[in-house]
N, C-alpha and C positions, 0 to 999 in steps of 0.2 A: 242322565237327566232324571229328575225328582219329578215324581207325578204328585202335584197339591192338591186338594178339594177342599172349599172353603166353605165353613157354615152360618148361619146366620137367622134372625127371627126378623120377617119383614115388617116394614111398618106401613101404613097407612098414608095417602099424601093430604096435606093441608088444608083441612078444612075452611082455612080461610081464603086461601085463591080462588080466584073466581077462574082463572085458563093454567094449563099448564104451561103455557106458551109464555108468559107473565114471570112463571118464578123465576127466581135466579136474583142475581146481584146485578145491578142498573152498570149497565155500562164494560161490564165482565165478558162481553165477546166480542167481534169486530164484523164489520158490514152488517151489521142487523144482528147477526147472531147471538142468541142469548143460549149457554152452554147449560146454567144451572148457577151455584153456587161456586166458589172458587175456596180452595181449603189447601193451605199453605200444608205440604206433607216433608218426612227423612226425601232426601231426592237419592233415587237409585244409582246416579253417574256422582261418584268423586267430585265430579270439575265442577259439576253447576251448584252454585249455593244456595239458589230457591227454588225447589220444584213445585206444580201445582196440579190438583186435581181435581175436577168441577163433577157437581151430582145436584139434581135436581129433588129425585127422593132421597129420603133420609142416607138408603145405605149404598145409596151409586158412587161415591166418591171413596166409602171405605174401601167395597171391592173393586172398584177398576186399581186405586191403590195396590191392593193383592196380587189383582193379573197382573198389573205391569210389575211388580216387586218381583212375582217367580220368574216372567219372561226376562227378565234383564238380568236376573241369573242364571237366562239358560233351562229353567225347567216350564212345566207346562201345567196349566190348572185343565183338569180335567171335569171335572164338576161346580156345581154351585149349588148347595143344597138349605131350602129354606125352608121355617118354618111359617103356615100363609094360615092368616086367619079369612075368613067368607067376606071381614069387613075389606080386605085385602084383594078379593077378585072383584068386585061391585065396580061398576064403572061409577065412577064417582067425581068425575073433571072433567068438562071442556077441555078439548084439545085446542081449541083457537077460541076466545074474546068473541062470542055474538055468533058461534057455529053452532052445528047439532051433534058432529060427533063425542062422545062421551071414551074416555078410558077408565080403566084400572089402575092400581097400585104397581099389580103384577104385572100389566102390560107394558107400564113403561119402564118399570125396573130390567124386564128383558130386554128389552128394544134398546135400554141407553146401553148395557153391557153389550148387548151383540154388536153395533155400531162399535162400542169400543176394542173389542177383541178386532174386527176388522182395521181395526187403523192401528191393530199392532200388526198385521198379516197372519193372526190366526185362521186355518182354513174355517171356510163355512160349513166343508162337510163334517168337520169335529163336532159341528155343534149338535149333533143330534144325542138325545142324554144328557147334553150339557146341563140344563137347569133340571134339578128335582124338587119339586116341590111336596112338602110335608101338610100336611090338612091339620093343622091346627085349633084342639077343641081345648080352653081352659079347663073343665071338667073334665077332663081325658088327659090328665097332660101327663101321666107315665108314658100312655100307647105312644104320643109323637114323643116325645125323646129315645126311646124304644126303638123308634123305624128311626131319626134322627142319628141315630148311634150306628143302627146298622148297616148305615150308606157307606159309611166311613173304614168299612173291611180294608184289607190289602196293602200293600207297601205305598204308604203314602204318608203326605207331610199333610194334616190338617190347621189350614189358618182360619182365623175367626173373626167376625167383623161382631163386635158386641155393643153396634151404638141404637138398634132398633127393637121394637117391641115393646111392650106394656112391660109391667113390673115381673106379674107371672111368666111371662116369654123369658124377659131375662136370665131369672132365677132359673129355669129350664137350660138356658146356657150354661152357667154358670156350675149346674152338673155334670153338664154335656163334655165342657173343657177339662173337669174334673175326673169323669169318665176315660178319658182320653189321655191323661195323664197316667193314671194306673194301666190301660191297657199299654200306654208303652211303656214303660219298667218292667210290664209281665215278658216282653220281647228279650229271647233268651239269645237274637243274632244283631248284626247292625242292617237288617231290612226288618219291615214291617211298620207297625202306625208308629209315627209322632206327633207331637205336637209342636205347628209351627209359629206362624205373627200372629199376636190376638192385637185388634187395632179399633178404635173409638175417633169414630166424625164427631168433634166439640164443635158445636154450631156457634160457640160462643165467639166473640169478634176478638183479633181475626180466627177464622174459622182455619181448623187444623186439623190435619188426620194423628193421632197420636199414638205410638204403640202403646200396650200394657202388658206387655210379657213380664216385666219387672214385678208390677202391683197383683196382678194373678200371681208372679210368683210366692208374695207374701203368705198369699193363703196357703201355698204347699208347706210354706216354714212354718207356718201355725201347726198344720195340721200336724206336723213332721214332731213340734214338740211338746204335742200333746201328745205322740205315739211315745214318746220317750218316756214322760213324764207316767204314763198308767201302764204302760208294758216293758220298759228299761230296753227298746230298741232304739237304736240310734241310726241305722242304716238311713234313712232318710232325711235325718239331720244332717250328715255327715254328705251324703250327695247333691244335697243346696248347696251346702259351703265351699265344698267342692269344685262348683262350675262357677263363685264369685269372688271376687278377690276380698279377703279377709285379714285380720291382726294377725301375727305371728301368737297372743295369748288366747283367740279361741279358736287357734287351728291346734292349740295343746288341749283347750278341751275336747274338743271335737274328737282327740286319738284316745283322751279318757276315756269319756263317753262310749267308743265303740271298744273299748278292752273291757269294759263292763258292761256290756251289752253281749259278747263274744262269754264272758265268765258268766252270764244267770241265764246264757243259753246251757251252758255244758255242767250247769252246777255247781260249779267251783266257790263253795259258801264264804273258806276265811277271804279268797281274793275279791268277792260281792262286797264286803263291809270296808277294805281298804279299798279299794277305787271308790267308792260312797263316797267316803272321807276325801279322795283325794279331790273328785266333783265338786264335792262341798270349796275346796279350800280355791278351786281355781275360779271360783262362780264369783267368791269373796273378792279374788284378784280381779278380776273382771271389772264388777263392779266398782272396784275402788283404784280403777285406771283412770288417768287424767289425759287419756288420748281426746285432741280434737274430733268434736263431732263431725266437722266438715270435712276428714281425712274417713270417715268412716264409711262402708254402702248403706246403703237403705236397707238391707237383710240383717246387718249384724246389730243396727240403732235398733231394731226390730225386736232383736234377740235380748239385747240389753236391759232394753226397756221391762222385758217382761222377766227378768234373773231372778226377783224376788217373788215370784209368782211358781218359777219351778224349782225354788231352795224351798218354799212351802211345800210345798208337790211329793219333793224328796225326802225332807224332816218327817213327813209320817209315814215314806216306805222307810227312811233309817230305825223309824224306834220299832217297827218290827221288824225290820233284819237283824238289829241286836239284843232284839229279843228274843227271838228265832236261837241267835248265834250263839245268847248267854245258855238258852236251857241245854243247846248241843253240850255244847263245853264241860256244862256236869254233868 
């Protein structure tokens, strides 16, 4: 069994509702009951072909999504660790149309997740620890990603719900998953961190939970061939391509790439300036493939798109490698 802990930046509830009791989607429960919102999500069971998850604040719908994606795998989320701003513990809503009580953000955020762990059969007594919550100061916002990071110790699969928070929250995230990324690569066994579902509540109609493992993964290919492009490693090029289905001609450059990354490790100058060249020549091929777009993934349209961006890149380490190469020579 895989222990998950999922992160997230909370948000604030609806300044326009007058009750909590009020949101949700008119008619989206049954005997009176109003659930929240209803967000068409992947369904966990094969057999059924619409599954659905209702949240009332912003990120209820992504994490129950989470919980129930690990329990239906069999594994168990062990935490829930959020980033809360002060505007985020303020009771701030009616709980009922014309009463006095007032909630929180944070309060009903717990309460709809606890309620929903129970109606997986998640024990009650787990839940103690269960939620951590991160005191989030925008002027501080190293110290909480900082403590945000370091919940995350231990053999665990980190999921992420990245549909809440202000822009600066986000962007916090979006280190965070980044973070998390490098600390598993640093994992020299197969225990320890990963990184697992990063998932986004489109409130847009109809309202959907959607993953984004794919589109974060972009940023890893970015990063991956920018590493190549100012340091000639490829190891991280070559581990995206790796885990996606790709052309048969840039899984040739890809073995370039790292035989030349393998030779300006160990020095090897005349074999630097031919594999250069041979980079060059396949970059050329690449480019002047007449493969359908629509057989292609989205990492390698990716990769494509930017070819002339790292033969640039390259054309100025070439004129000093053989420049380099010319003065050896005499």
């Amino acid at each position: 069994m895989e222990q998950h802990v999922i992160i997230l930046a909370l948000s604030t509830l609806s300044a326009r509702a007058k009750a909590y009791s009020e949101i949700g989607d008119k008619g989206a429960g049954t005997n009176g009951n109003n659930p929240g919102y209803r967000y068409v999500c992947p369904s966990p069971n094969p057999n059924e072909h619409t599954h659905y998850v209702y949240g009332k604040q912003t990120n209820e719908a992504p994490v129950r999504y989470l919980i129930g994606r690990a329990h239906g795998d069999g594994n168990r989320v062990t935490k829930v660790i959020y980033l809360c701003s002060h505007e985020c513990q303020e009771a701030s809503i009616l709980m009922e149309e014309g009463g006095l009580a007032r909630c929180s953000a944070e309060q009903v955020f717990q309460s709809s997740i606890k309620r929903y762990c129970s109606e997986l059969g998640v024990d009650r007594a787990t839940m103690d620890g269960f939620f951590v919550p991160i005191a989030y100061k925008p002027k501080d916002s190293a110290a909480s990603l900082g403590e945000l990071i370091s919940q995350t110790n231990g053999d665990v699969v980190v999921d992420v719900d990245t549909t809440g928070g202000l822009r600066d929250a986000i962007n916090l995230m979006t280190l965070a998953i980044q973070t998390v990324r490098l600390r598993s690569r640093d994992t020299t066994d197969a225990r320890g961190i990963r990184l697992g579902t990063l998932v986004y509540g489109n409130f847009l109609e109809p309202k959907s939970i959607e993953v984004q493992d794919e589109q974060y993964g972009l940023i890893e290919l970015v990063n991956a061939i920018d590493n190549f492009t100012r340091y000639g490693k490829a190891e991280a090029l070559n581990d995206y391509f790796a885990s996606v289905q790709t052309s048969e001609m840039l899984k040739e450059l890809c073995n370039e790439m790292m035989l030349f990354s393998e030779d300006l490790s160990l020095c090897r100058t005349d074999n630097i300036v031919t594999r250069n060249r041979g980079i060059h020549r396949l970059l050329d091929k690449l480019e002047q493939s007449t493969d359908e777009p629509g057989k292609l993934g989205t990492g390698e349209l990716l990769f494509r798109s930017l070819v002339p961006s790292i033969r640039e890149e390259l054309d100025r380490k070439s004129t000093r490698l053989n420049s380099s190469h010319g003065r050896r020579s005499r």
